[in-house]
N, C-alpha and C positions, 0 to 999 in steps of 0.2 A: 795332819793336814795333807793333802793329796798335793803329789808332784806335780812335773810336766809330764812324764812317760806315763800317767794316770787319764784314762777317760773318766774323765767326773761329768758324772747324770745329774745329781742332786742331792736331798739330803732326807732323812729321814723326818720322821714324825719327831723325835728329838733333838731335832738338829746337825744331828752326827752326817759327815757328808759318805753319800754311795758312790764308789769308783770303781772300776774296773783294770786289770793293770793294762799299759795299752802294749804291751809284746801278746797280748792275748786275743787284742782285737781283729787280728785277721782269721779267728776263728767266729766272723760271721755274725750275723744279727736281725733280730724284729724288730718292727715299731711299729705298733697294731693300736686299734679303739674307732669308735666311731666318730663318725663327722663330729667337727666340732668339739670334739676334746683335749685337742693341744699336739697334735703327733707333727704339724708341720714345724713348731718351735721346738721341740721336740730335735726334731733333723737339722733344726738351725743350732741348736745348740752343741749337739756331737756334731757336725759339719766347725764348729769353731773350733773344738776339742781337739779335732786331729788335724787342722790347719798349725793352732800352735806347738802342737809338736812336732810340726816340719813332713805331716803327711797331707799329699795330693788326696784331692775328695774331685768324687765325678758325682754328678745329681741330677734327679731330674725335674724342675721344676713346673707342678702341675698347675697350683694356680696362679702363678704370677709373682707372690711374695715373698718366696723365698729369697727373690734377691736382694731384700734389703739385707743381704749379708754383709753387700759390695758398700753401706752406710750406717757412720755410726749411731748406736741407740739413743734414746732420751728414756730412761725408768720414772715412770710415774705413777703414783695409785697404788691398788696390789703389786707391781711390779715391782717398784721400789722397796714394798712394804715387804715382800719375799726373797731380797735382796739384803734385806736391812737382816733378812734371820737367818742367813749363812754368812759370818763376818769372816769364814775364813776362804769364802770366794773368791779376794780380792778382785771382784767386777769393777772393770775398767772399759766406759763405751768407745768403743771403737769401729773404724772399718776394715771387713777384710779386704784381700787381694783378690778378687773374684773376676773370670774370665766368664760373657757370655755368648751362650751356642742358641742356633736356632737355623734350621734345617731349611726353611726359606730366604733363611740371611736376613729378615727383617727387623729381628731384632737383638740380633748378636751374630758373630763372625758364620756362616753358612759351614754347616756342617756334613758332607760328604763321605764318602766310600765308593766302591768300584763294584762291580757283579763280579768281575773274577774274586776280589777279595771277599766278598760275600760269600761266592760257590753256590752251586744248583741246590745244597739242602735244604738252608735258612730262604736260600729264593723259591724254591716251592711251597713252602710254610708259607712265606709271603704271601704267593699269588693261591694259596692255596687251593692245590694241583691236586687231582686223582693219580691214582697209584700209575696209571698209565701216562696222565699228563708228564710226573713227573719223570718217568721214565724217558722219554723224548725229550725233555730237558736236559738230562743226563748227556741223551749221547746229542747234544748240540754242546755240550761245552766239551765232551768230550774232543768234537773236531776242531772247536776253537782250541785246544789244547794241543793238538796233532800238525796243524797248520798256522801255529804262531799269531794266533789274532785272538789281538787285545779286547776283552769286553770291559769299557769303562763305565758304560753309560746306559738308556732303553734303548736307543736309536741301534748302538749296535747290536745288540742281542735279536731284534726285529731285522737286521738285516741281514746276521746270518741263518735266523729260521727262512726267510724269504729265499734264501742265496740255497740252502738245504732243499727248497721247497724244488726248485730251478734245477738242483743239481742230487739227485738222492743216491747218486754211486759216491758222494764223499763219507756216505755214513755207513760202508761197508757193511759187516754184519750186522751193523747197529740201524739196517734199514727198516725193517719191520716197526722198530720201536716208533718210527716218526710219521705215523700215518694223517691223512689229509687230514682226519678229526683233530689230532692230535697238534697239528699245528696250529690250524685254525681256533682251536678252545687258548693257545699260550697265544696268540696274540691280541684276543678277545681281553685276555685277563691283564695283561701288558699296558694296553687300550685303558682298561678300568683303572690301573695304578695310575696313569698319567692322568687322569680327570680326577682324581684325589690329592695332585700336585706332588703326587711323590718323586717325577723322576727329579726332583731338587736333590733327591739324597744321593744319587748318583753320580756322578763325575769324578772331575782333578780339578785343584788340588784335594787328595786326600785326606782325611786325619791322623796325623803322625802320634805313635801310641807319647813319643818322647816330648811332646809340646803339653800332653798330661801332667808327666811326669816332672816336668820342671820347677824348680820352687817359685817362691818370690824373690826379691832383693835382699830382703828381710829374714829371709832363710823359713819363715813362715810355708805353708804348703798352701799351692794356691786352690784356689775352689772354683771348677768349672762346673757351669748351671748350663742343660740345654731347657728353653723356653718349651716346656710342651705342652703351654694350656689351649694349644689351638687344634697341636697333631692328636692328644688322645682322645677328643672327642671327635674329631675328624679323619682320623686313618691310625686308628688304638693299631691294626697289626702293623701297619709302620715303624710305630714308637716301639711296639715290643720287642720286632723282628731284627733294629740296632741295637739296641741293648743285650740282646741275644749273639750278636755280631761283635758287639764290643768286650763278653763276657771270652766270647771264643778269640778273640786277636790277642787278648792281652794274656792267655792260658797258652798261645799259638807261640807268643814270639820272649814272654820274659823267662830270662832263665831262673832254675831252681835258686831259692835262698834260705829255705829251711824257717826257724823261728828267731825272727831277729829282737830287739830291744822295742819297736813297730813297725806297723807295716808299712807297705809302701805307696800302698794307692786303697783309698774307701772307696769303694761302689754306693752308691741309694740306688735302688729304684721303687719308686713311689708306683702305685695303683701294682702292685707284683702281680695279681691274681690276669694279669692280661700275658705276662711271660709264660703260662700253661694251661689258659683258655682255648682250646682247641689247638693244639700243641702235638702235630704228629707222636705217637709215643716213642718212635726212635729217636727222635730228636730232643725228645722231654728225657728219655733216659741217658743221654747221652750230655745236655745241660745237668742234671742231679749229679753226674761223673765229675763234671769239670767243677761244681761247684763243690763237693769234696776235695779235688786235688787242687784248687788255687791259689788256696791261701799257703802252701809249700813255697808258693811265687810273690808270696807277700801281698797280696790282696783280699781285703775284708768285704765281704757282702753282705747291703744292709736292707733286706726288705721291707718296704712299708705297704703296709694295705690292712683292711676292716677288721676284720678276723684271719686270727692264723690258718683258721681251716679255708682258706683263699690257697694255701700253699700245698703240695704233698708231704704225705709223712717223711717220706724218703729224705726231704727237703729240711722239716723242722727239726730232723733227729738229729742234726749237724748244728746249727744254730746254739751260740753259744751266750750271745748276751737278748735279755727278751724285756723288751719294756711292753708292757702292755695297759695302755689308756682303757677307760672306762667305754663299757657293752653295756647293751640292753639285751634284756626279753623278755619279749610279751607272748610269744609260741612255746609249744612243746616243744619241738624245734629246734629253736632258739635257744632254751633253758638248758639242752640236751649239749649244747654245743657251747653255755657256758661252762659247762663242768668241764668240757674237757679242756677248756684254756686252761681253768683254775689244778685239772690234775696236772697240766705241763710244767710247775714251777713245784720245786723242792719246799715242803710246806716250812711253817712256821707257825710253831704253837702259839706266838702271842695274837694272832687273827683268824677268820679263818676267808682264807684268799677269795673263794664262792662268796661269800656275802658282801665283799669291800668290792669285788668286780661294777657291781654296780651301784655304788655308791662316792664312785671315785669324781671329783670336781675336776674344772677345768685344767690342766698341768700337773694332776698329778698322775700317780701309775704305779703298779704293780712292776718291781722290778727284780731279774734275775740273774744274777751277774755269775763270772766264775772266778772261783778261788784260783791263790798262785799254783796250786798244781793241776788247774785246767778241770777241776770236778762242779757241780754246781754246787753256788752257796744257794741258803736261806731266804725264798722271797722277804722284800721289805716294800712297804709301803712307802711311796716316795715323792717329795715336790721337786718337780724338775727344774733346774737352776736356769735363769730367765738367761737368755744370749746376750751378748756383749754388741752387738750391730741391733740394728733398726727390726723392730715386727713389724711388719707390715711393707708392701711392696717399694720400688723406687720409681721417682717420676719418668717420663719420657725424656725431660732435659738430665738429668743425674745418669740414666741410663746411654743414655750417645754421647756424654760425655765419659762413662766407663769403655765405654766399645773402644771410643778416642786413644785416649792413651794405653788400651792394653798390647803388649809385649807382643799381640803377636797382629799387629795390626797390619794390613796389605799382605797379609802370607797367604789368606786363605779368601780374602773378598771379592779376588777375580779370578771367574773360572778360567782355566785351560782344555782346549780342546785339539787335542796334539791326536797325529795319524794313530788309528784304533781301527778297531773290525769292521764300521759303516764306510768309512777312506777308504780302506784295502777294495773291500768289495764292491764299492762304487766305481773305484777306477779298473777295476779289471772289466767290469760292463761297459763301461765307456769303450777301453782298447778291445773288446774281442772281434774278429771280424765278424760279417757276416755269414751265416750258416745257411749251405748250399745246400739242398734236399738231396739226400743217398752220399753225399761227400762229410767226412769226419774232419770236423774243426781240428786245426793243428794247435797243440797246446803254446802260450807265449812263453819263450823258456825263461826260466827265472836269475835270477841276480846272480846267485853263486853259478848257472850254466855258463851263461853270457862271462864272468869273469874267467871261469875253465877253458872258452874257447880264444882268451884272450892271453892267458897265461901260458897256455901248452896241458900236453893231457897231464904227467906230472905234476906240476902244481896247480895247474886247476883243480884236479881231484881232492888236493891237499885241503884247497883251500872249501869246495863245497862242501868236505866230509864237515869238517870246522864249523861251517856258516850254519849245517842241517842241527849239528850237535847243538850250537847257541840256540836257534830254534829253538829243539829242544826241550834242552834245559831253565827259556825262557815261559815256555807253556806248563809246564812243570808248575816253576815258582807261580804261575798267576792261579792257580787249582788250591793255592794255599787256604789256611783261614780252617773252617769248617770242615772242608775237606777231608784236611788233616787232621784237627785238633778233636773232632767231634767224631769222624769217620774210623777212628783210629791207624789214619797214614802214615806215613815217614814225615818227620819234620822240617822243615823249610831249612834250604841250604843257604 
């Protein structure tokens, strides 16, 4: 009878249940098949797995119903009747703890991030930049980085291209790189992001990686959904280019833990094949990097999308648990591409895997777990064990009434808009004087001068060397993110 430290899938064609041990689960994972063959219950049901064992699950919800995770089920019909043939389930309907996200705020707490924590890489992917665009990207964060201004938002980013445009001796040798095209094509694209509605993902308050991490009351792990049945048909590089963001902050900021009893945080992302759809390849090899070393940090990644060949090999070669729902083919093609699912699974001479691929019903699947020494076991043919919470989505009253009482209610529903790079820059346009033809504007001397002329040259000097250093070290930390974690930098102090 499978534990709690056990991810239990299902059970066999005999009954006998399929688990996985779950200290192996941050060694990664698929959940593949075509429309309509169960892969979203599928994620509902490991999304429960590792809640009861007190692990945090991030998701992404593509059409809407995954969140009857947050209500409990009613088993009726086949449900019941596949319920009633794993007696050692003990299936008990319940609800989870489920926190929900959604990027416009409309239908769960608004979910957020910054440009500096982003970094110019994953934001050129975004806006996807020419080799030159990107490079002018570069050195404009580079000067926000040099002169302490905060990029939280669009507005600011657009203001210090404009302020660059106004002023091109701040971009030192980095001037060439920011030619009139050049700026002109990143505001253009800037422009387009916001007619997509994305500057929503932008601002403060941020996403705290530790408001993931946190349990329930219950000691349960709780289950954060972002709503993305509206973003991935409407701005897919949006949804990819966070999760891409989310992959790098949580690789960026948790420390090593090696292989514990389980992990600490599940990853889904649903529709994957959009994470390296046109996916700069520095950046695509630099995501396969961190998606080898994360799970050191105690995080599982669980891909879902149609076919595995959606993903890179690089990608699948790591991948340790594989469910794989029911394929078709009607191509040469197709047929070609189902052999090679069926060669990915350690065979088993009681079937033979190619011919059950397509023949598999609703809930069941092709599954391949790893043994306790981390080798693969023996495909099995498997009925997926029906979830304990609701299939099928939650109403609008059920839904604003979970938003209601979730734990992190008013933390994140109202924006902040504290002094950043557009403030800075706006008010220095306001104070400069006006500009005499053949007379050089005298510069306004800044905060640490003015405090030096007020202290004496001794501690004035003391004190601007101090104020430049915090500077500094504050332009530093906002480069973080991708920067670092991807770029291979120094790590955030």
């Amino acid at each position: 009878m499978p534990d709690s430290l056990q991810l239990v899938i299902g059970a066999d064609l005999n009954g006998q249940p399929i688990a996985q041990a779950m200290r192996l689960a941050n060694r990664h994972g698929l959940v593949a098949g075509a429309t309509g063959t169960g892969k979203t219950v599928t994620l509902q049901r490991l999304a429960e797995a590792f809640s009861d064992a007190g692990v945090a699950v991030f998701a992404a919800d593509i059409k809407g119903d995954l969140c009857g995770l947050g209500a409990a089920g009613n088993p009726q019909g086949k449900v019941a009747e596949r319920i009633a043939g794993m007696p050692w389930l003990k299936h008990q309907p319940q609800a989870y703890p489920v926190t929900l996200w959604d990027i416009h705020g409309e239908s769960g707490h608004p979910l957020r991030t910054t440009l500096s924590e982003m970094g110019p890489l994953l934001l050129g992917s975004l806006l996807e930049l020419t080799d030159s665009q990107q490079s002018a990207l570069y050195a404009a964060f580079k000067v926000a980085d040099r002169e302490g201004l905060l990029l939280l938002d669009l507005k600011d980013l657009k203001a210090l291209l404009n302020h660059l445009r106004d002023n091109p001796q701040l971009l030192g040798d980095d001037a060439a790189l920011m030619t009139t095209g050049s700026s002109q094509a990143l505001m253009r694209r800037l422009a387009t992001l916001e007619q997509q509605g994305a500057e929503a993902l932008f601002g403060e308050p941020a996403l705290q990686l530790e408001d993931i991490l946190q349990p329930a009351a219950d000691g349960r792990g709780r289950i954060h959904l972002l709503d993305a049945s509206r973003l991935v048909h409407e701005a897919p590089k949006v949804y990819a280019t966070f999760l891409l963001w989310l992959l790098a902050e949580l690789f960026e900021q948790l420390p090593e833990r090696g292989d514990g009893d389980k992990p600490l945080l599940a990853l889904f992302f649903d529709e994957a094949h959009l994470l390296f759809a046109g996916t700069p390849k520095a950046l695509q090899d630099r995501l396969e990097q961190v998606v080898r070393l994360i799970r050191s940090k105690g995080v599982g990644v669980y891909f879902v999308t149609q076919s595995p060949g959606d993903l890179p090999d690089s990608v699948l070669a790591q991948l340790g648990l594989r469910i794989q729902h029911g394929l078709r083919a009607f191509t040469a093609k197709e047929q070609k591409s189902l052999r090679a699912v069926a060669d990915g699974f350690r065979p088993n001479p009681a079937f033979d895997a190619l011919a059950v691929l397509t023949e598999l019903g609703i809930g069941e699947a092709l599954v391949g777990t790893l043994q306790d020494k981390g080798t693969p076991e023996m495909v099995q043919r498997v009925l997926v064990a029906p979830p304990q919470s609701r299939i099928g989505p939650l109403t609008d009253a059920e839904r604003k009434a979970l938003i209601a009482s979730s734990p992190l209610q008013g933390r994140y529903d109202k924006p902040i808009d504290r002094e950043s790079a557009y403030e800075v820059l706006m008010g220095r346009k306001e104070l400069a004087p006006e500009a005499v033809p053949g007379k050089p504007v005298a510069e306004e001397p800044s905060l640490a001068d003015r405090a030096g002329e007020f202290l004496g040259t001794a501690a004035g000097q003391a004190l601007k060397s101090a104020m430049r250093q915090a500077a500094n070290q504050l332009g530093r930390q906002l480069m973080r993110g991708l920067m670092g974690s991807l770029l291979g930098g120094s790590k955030r102090r």
